[in-house]
OpenMM code with the backbone's topology and positions (N, CA, C; nanometers):
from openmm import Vec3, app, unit

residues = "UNK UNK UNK UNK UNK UNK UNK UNK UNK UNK UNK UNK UNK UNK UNK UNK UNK UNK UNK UNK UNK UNK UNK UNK UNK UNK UNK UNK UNK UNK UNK UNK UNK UNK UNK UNK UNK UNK UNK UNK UNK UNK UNK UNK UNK UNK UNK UNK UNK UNK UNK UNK UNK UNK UNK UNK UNK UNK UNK UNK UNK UNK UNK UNK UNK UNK UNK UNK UNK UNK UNK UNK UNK UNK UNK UNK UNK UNK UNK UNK UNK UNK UNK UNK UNK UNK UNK UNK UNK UNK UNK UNK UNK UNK UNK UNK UNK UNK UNK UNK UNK UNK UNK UNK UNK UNK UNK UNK UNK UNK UNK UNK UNK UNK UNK UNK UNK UNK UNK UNK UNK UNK UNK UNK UNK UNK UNK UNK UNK UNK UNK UNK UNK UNK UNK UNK UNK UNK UNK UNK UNK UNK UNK UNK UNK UNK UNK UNK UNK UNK UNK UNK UNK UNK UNK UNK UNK UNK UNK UNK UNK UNK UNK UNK UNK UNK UNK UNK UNK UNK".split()
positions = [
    Vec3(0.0851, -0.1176, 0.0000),
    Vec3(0.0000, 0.0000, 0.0000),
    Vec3(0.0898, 0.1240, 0.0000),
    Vec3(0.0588, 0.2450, -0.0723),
    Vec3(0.1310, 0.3336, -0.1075),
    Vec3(0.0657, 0.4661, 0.0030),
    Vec3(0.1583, 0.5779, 0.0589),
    Vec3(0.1050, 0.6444, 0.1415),
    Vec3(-0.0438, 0.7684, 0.0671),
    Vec3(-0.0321, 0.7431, -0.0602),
    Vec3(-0.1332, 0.8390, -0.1202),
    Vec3(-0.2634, 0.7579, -0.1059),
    Vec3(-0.2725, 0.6257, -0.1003),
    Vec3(-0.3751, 0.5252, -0.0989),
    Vec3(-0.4613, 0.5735, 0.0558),
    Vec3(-0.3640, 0.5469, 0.1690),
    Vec3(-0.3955, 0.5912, 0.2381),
    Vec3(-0.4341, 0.6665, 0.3023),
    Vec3(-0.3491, 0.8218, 0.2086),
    Vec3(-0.4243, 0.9132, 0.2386),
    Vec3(-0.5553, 0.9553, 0.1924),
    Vec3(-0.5883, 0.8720, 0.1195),
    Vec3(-0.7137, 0.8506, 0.0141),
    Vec3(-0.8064, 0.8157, 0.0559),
    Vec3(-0.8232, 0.7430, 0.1835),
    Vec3(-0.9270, 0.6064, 0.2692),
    Vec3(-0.9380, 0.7418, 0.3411),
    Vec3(-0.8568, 0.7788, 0.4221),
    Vec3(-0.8572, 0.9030, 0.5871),
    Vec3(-0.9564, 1.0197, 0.4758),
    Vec3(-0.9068, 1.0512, 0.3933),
    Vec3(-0.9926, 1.1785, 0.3794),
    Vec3(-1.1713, 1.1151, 0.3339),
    Vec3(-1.1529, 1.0102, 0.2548),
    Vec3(-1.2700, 0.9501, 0.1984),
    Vec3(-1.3470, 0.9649, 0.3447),
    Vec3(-1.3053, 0.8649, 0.4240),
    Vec3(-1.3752, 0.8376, 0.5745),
    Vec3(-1.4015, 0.9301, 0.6437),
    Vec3(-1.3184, 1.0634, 0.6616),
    Vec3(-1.3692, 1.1525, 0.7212),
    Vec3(-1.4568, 1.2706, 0.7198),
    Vec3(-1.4867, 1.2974, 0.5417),
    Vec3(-1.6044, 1.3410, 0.5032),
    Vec3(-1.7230, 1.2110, 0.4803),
    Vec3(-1.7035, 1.0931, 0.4680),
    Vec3(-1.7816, 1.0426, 0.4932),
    Vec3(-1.8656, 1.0414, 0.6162),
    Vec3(-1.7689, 1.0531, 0.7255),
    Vec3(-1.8353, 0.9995, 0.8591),
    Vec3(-1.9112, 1.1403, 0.8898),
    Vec3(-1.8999, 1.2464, 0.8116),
    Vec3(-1.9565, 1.3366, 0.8729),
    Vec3(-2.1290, 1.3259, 0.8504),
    Vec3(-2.1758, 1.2364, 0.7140),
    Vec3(-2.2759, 1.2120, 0.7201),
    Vec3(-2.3173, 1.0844, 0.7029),
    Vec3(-2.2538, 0.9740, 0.8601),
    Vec3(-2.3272, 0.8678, 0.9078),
    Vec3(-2.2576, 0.7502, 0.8606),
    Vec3(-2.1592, 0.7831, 0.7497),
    Vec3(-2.1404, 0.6454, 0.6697),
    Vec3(-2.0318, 0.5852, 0.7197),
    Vec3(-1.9843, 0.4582, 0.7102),
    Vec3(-1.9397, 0.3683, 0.7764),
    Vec3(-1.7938, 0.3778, 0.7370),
    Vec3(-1.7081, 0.3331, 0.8209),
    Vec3(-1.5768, 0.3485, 0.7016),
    Vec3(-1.4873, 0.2576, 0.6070),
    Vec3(-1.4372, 0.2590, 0.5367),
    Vec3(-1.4119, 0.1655, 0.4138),
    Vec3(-1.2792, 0.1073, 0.4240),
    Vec3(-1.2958, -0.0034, 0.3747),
    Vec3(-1.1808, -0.0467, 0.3941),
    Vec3(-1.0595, -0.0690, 0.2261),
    Vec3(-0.9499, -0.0452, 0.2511),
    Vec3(-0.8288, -0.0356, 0.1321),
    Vec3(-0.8703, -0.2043, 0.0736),
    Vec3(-0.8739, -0.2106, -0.0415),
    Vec3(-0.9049, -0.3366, -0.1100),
    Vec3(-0.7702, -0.3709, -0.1836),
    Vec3(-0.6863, -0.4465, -0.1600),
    Vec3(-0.5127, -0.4661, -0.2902),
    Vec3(-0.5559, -0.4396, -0.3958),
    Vec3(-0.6548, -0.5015, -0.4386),
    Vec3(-0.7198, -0.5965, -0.5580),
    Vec3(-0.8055, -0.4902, -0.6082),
    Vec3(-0.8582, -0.3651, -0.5581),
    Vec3(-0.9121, -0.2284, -0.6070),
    Vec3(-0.7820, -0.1469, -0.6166),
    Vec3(-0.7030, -0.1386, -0.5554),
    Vec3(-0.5858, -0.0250, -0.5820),
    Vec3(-0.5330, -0.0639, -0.6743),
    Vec3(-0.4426, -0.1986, -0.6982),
    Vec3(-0.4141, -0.2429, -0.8288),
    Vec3(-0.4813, -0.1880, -0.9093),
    Vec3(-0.5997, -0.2200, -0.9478),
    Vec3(-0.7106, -0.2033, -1.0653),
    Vec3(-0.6745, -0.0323, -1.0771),
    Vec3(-0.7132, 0.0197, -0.9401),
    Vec3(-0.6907, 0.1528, -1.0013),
    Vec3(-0.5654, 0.2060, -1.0544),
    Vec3(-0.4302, 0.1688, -0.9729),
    Vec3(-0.3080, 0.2004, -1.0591),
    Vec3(-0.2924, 0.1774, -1.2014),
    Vec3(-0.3668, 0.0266, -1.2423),
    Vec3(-0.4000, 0.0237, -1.3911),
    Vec3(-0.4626, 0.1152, -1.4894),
    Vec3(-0.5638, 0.1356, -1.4141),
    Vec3(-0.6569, 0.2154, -1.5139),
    Vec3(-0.5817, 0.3300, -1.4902),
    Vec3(-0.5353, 0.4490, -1.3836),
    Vec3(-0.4649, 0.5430, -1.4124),
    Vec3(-0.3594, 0.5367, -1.4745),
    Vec3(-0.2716, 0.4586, -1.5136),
    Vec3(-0.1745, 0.4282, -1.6038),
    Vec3(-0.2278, 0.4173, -1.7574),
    Vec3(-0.3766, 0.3127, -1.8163),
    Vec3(-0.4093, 0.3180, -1.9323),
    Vec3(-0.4535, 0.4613, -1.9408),
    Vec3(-0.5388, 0.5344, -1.8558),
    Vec3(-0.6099, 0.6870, -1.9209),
    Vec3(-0.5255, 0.8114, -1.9328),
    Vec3(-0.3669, 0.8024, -1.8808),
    Vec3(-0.3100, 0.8850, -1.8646),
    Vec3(-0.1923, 0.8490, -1.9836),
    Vec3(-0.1734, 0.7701, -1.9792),
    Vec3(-0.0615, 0.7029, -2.1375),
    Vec3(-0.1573, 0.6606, -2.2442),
    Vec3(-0.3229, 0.6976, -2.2407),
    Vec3(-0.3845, 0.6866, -2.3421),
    Vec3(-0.4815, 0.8066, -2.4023),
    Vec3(-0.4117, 0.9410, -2.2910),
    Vec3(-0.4551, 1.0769, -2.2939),
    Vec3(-0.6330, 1.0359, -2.2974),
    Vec3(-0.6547, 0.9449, -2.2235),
    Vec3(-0.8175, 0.9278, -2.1833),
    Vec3(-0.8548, 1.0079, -2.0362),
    Vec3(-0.9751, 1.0455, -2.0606),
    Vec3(-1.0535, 1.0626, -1.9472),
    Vec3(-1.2363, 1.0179, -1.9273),
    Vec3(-1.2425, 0.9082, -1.9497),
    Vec3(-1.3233, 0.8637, -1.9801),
    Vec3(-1.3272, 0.7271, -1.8582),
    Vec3(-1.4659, 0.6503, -1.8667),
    Vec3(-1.4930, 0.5407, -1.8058),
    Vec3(-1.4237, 0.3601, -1.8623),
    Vec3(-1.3127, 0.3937, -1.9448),
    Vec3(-1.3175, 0.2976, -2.0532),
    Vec3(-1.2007, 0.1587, -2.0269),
    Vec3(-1.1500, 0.2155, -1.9384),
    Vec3(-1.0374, 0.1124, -1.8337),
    Vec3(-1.0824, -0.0160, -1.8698),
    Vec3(-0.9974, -0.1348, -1.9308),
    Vec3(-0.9840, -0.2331, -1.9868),
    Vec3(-0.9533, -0.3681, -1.8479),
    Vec3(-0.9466, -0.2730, -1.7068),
    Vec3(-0.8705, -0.3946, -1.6348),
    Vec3(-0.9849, -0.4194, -1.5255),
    Vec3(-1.1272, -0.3544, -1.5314),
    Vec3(-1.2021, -0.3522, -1.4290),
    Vec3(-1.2489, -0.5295, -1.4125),
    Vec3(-1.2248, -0.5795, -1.4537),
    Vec3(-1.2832, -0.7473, -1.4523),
    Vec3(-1.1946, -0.8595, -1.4534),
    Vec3(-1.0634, -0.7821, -1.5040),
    Vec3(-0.9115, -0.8873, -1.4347),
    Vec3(-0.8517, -0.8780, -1.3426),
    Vec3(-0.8990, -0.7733, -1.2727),
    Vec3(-0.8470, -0.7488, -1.1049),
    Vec3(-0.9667, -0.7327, -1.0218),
    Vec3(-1.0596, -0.7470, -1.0819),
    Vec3(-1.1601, -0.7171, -0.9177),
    Vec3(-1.2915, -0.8032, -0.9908),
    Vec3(-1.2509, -0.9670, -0.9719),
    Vec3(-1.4043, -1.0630, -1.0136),
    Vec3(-1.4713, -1.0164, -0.9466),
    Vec3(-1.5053, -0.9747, -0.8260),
    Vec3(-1.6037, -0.9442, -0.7342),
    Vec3(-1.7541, -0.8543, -0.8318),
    Vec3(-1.7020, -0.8677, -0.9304),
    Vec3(-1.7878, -0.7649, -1.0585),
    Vec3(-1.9759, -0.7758, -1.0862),
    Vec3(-1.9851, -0.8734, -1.0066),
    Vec3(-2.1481, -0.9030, -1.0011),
    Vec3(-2.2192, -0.8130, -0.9200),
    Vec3(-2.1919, -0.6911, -0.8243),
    Vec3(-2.2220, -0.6265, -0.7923),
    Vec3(-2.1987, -0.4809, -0.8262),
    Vec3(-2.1138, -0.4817, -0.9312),
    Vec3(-2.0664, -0.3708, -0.9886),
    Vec3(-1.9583, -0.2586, -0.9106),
    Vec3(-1.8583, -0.1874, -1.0062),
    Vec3(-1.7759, -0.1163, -0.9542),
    Vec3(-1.8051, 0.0060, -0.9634),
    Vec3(-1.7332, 0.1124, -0.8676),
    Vec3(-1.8027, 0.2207, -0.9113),
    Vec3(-1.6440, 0.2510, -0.9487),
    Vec3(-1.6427, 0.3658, -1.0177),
    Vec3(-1.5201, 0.4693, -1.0737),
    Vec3(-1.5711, 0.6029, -1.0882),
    Vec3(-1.4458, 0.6584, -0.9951),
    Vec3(-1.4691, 0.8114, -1.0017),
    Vec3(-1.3004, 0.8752, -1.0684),
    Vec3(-1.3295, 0.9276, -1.1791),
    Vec3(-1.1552, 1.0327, -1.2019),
    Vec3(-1.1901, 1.1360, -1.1611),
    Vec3(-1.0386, 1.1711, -1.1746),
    Vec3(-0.9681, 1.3265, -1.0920),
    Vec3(-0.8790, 1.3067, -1.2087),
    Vec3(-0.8343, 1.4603, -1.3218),
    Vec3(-0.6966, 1.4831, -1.3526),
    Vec3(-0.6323, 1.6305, -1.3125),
    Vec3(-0.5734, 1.6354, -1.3175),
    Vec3(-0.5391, 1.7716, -1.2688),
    Vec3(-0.4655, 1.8537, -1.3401),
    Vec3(-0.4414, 1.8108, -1.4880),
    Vec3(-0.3900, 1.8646, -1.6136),
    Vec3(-0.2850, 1.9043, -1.5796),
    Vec3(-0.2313, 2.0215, -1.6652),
    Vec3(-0.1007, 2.1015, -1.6588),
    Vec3(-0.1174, 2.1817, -1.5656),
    Vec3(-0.0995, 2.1166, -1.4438),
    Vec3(-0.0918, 2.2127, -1.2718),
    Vec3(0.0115, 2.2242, -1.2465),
    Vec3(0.0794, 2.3232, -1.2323),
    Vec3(0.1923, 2.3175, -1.1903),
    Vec3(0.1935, 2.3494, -0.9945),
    Vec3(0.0425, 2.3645, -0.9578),
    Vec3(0.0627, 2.4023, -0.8300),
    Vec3(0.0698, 2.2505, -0.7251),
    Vec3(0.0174, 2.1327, -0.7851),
    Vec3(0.0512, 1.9811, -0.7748),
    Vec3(0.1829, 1.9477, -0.7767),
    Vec3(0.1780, 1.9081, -0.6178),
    Vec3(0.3622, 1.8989, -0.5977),
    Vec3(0.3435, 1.7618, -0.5345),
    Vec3(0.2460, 1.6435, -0.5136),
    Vec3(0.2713, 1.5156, -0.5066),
    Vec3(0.1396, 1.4590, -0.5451),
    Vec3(0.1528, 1.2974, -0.5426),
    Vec3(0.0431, 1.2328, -0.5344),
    Vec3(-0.0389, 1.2362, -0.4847),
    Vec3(-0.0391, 1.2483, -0.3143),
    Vec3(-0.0785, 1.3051, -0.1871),
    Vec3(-0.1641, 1.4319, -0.2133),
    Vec3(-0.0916, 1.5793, -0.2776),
    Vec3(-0.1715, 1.6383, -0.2854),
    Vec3(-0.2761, 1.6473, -0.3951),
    Vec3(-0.2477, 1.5795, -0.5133),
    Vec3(-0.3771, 1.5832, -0.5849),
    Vec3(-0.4770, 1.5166, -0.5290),
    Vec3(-0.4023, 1.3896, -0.4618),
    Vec3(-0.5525, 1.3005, -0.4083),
    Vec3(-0.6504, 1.3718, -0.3228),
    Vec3(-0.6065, 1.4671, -0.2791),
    Vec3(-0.6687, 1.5657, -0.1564),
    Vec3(-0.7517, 1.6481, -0.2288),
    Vec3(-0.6958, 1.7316, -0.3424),
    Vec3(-0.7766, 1.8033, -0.4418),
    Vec3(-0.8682, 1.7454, -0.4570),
    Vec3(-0.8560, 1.6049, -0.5238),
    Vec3(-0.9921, 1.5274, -0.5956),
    Vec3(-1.1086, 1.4844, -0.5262),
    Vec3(-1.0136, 1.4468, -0.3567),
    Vec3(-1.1673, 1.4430, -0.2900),
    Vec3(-1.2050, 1.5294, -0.2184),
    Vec3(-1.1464, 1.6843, -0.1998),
    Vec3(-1.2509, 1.7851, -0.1877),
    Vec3(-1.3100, 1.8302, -0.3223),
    Vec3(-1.2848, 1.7942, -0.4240),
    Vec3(-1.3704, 1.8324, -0.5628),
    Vec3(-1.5050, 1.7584, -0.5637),
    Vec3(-1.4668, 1.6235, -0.5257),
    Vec3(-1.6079, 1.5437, -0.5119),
    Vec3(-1.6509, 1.5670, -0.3766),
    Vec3(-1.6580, 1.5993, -0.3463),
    Vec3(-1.7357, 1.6220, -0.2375),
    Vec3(-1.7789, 1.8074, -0.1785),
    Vec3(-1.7196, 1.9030, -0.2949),
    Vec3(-1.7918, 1.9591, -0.3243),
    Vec3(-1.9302, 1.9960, -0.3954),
    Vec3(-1.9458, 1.9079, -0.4933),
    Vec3(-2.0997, 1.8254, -0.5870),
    Vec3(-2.2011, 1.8016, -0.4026),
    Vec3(-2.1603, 1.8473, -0.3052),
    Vec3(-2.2834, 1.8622, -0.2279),
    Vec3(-2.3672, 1.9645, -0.2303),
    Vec3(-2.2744, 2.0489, -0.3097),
    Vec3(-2.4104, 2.1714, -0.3163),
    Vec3(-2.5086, 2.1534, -0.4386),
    Vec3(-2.4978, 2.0988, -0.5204),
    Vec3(-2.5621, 2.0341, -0.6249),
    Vec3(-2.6854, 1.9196, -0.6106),
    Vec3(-2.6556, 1.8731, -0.4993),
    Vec3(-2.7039, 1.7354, -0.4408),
    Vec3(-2.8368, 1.8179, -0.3254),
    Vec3(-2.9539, 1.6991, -0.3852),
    Vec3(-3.0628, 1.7802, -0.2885),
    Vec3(-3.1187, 1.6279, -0.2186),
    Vec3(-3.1224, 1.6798, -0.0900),
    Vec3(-3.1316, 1.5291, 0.0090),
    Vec3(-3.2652, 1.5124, 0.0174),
    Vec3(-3.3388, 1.6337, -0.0302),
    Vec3(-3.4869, 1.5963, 0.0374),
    Vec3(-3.6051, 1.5449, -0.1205),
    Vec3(-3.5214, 1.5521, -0.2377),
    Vec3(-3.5586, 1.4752, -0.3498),
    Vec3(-3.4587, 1.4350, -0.4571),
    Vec3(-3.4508, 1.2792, -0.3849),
    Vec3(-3.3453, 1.2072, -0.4177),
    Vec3(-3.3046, 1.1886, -0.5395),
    Vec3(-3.4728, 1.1464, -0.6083),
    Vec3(-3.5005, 1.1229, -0.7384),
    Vec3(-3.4236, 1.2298, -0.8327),
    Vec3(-3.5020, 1.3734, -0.7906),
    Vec3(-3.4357, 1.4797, -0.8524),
    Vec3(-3.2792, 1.4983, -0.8989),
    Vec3(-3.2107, 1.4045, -0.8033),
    Vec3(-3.0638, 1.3760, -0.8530),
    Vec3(-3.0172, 1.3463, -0.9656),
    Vec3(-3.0926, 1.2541, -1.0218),
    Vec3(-3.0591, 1.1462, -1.1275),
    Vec3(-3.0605, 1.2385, -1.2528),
    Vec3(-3.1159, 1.3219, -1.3043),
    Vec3(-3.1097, 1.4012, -1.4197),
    Vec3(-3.0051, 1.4439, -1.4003),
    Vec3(-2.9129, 1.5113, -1.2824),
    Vec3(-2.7819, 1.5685, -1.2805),
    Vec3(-2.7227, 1.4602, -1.2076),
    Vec3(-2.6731, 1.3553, -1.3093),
    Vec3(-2.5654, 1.2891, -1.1905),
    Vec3(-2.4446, 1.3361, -1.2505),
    Vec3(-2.4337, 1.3790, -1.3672),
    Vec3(-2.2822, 1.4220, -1.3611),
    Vec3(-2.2393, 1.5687, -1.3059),
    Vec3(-2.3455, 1.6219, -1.2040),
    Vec3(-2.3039, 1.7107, -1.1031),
    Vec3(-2.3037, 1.6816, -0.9912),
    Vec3(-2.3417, 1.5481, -0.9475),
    Vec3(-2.3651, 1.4968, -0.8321),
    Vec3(-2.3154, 1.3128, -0.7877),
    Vec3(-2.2670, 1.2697, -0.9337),
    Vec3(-2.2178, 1.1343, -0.9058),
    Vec3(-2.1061, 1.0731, -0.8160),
    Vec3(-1.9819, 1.1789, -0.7903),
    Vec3(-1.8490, 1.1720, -0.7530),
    Vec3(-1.9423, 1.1457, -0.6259),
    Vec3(-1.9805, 1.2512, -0.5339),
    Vec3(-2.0037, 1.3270, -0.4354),
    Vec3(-2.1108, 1.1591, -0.3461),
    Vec3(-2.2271, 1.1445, -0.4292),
    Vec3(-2.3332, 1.0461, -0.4246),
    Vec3(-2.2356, 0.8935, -0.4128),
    Vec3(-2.1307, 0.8920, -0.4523),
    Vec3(-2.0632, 0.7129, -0.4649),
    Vec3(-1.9152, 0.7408, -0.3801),
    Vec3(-1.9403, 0.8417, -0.3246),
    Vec3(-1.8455, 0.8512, -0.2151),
    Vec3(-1.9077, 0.8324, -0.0542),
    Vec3(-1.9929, 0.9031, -0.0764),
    Vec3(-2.1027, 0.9065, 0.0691),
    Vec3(-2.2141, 0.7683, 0.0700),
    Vec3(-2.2311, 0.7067, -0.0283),
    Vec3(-2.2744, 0.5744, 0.0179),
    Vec3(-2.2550, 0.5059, 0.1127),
    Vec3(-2.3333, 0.4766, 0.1964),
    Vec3(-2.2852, 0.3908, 0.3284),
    Vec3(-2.3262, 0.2225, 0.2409),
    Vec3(-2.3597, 0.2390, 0.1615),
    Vec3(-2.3340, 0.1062, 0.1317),
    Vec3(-2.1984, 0.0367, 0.0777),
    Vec3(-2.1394, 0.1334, 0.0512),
    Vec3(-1.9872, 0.0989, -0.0162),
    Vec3(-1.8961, 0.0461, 0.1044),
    Vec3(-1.8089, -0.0901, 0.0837),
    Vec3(-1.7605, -0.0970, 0.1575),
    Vec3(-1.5787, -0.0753, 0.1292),
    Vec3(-1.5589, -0.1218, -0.0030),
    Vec3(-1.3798, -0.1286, -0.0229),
    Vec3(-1.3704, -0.0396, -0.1127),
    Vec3(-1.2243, 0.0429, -0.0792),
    Vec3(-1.1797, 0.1376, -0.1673),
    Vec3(-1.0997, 0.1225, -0.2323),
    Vec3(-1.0134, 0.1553, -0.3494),
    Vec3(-0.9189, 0.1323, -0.4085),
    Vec3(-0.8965, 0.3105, -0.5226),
    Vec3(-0.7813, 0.3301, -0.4409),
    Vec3(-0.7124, 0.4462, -0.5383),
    Vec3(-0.5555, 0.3939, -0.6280),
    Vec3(-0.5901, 0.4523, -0.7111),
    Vec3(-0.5024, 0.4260, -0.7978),
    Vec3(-0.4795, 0.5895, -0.8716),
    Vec3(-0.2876, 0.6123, -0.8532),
    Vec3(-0.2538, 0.7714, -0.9157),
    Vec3(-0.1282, 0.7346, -1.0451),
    Vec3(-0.1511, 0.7963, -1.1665),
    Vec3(-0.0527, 0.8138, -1.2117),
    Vec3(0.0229, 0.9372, -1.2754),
    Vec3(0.1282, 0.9369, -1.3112),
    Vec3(0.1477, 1.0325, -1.4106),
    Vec3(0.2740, 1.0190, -1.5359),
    Vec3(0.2396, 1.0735, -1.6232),
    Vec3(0.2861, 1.0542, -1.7441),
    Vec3(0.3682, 1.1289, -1.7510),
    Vec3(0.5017, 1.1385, -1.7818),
    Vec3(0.6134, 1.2187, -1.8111),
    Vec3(0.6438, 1.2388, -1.9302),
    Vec3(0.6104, 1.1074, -2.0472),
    Vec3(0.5628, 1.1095, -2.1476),
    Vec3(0.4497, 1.2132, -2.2301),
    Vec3(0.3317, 1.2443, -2.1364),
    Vec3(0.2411, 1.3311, -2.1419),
    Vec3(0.2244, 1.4259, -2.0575),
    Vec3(0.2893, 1.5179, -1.9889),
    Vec3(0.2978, 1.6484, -1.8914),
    Vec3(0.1549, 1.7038, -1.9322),
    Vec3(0.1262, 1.7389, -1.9863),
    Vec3(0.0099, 1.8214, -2.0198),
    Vec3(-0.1235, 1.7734, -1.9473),
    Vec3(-0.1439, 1.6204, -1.9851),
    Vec3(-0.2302, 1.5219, -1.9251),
    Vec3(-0.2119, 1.5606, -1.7549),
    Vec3(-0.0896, 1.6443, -1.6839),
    Vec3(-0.1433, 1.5904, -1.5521),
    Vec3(-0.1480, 1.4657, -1.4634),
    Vec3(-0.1729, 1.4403, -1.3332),
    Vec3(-0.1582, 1.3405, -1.2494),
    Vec3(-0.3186, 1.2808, -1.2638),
    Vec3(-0.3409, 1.1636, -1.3256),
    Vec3(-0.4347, 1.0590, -1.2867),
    Vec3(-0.4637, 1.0288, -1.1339),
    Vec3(-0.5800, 1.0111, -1.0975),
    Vec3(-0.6122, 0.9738, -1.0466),
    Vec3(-0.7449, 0.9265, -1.0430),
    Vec3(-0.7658, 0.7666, -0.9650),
    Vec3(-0.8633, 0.6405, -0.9981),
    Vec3(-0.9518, 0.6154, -0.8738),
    Vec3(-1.0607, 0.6306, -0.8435),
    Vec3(-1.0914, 0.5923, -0.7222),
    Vec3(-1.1953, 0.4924, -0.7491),
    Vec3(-1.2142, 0.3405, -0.6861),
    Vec3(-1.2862, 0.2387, -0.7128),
    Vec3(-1.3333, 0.1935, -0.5954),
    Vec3(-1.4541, 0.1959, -0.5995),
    Vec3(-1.5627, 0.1829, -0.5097),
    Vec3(-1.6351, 0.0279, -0.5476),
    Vec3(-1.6698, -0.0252, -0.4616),
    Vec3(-1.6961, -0.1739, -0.4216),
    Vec3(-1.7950, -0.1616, -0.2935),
    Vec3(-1.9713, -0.2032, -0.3044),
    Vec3(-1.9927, -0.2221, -0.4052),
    Vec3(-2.0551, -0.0949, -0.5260),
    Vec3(-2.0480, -0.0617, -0.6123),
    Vec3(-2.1634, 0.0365, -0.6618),
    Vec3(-2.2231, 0.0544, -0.6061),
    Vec3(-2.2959, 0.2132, -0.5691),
    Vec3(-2.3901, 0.2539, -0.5311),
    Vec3(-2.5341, 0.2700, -0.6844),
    Vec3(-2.6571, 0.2450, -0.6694),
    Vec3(-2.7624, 0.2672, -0.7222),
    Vec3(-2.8292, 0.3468, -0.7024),
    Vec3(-2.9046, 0.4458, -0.7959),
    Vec3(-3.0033, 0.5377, -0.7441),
    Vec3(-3.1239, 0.5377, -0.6567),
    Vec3(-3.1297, 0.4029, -0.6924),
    Vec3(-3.2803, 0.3195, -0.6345),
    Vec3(-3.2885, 0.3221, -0.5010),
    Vec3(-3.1658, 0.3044, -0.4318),
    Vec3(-3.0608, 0.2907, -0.2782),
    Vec3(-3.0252, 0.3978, -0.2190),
    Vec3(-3.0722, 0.5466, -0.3382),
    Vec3(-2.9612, 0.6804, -0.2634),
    Vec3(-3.0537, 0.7027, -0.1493),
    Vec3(-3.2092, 0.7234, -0.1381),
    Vec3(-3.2498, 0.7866, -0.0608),
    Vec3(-3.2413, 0.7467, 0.0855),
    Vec3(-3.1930, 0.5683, 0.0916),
    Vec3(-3.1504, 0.5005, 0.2290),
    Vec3(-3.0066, 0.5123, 0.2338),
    Vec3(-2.9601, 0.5464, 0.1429),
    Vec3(-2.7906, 0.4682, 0.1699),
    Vec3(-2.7172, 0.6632, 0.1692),
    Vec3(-2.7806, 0.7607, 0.1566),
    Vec3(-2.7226, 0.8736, 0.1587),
    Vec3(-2.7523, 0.9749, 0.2597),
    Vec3(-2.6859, 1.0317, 0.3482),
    Vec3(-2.7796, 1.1320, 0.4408),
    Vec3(-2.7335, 1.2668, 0.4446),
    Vec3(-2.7590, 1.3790, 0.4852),
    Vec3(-2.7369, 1.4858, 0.5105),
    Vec3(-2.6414, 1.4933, 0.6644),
    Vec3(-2.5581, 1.6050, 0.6394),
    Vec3(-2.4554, 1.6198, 0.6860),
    Vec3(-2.4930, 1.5921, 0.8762),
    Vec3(-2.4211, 1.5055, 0.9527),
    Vec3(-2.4560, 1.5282, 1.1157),
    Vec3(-2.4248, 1.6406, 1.1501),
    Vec3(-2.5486, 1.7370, 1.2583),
    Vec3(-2.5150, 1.8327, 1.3108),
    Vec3(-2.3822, 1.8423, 1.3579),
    Vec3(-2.3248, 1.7736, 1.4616),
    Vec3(-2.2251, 1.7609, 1.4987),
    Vec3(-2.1141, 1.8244, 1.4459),
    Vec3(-2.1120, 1.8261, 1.2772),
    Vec3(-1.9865, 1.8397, 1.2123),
    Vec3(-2.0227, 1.9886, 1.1459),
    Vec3(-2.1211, 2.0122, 1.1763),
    Vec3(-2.1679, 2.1574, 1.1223),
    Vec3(-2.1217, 2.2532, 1.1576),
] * unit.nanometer
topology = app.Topology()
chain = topology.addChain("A")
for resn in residues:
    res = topology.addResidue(resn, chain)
    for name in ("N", "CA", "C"):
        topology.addAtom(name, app.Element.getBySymbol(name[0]), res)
């Protein structure tokens, strides 16, 4: 396990826990997958869902994976792995202001303003897997980064499996 992985679970878990959700555990067999796929989308100048390795590293596939990217292009203010991973999950988990708790349904027309944010805060998700790369080959492309969620979250599930923020953390 690599220290960006980890720092990947602590931040995941701790905006998670702020609304209720359980915390996740590092999967080998998801981080692999994700080091893969950030290696194919970043040496294949992709940013897309199209990762070729989601079903040779993680059979567990009958319940489906989730995938969230982060790139961070030609940043020059990205000075490690560590810190993009931090970027990417306060980016997703900014999509809470987008996100309306009290009509769930209403989500689903905008999930690509609200998907990162929605398959991070699932309390149904249990294993994580980050995966970062970067291309030296491709500078421009930026630092990859892969985050794989186990199991998928469903829309059908958001209105039990998602909650609004605990006072507590307010």
């Amino acid at each position: 396990m690599y220290y960006y992985q980890q720092a990947g679970l602590i931040h995941h878990d701790y905006l998670s826990a702020r609304h209720g959700s359980p915390p996740l555990t590092l999967d080998p067999d998801l981080n692999e997958m994700g080091r893969k796929c950030a290696y194919y989308y970043a040496t294949n100048n992709l940013y897309d869902h199209t990762c070729p390795y989601h079903i040779k590293y993680y059979p567990k596939k009958e319940k489906g994976i989730g995938e969230c990217l982060w790139r961070t292009g030609n940043n020059k203010v990205i000075t490690s792995y560590h810190d993009a991973e931090v970027r990417a999950v306060r980016r997703f988990y900014q999509e809470i202001e987008e996100h309306n708790f009290n009509d769930v349904e209403g989500n689903i027309p905008k999930f690509l303003k609200v998907g990162h944010f929605a398959q991070m805060l699932w309390s149904g998700v249990k294993n994580l897997g980050v995966g970062v790369y970067y291309s030296k080959s491709n500078p421009e492309f930026g630092v990859m980064i892969v985050y794989h969620y186990y199991p998928i979250f469903g829309f059908g599930d958001v209105e039990k499996m998602i909650f609004p923020e605990i006072k507590r953390f307010i």
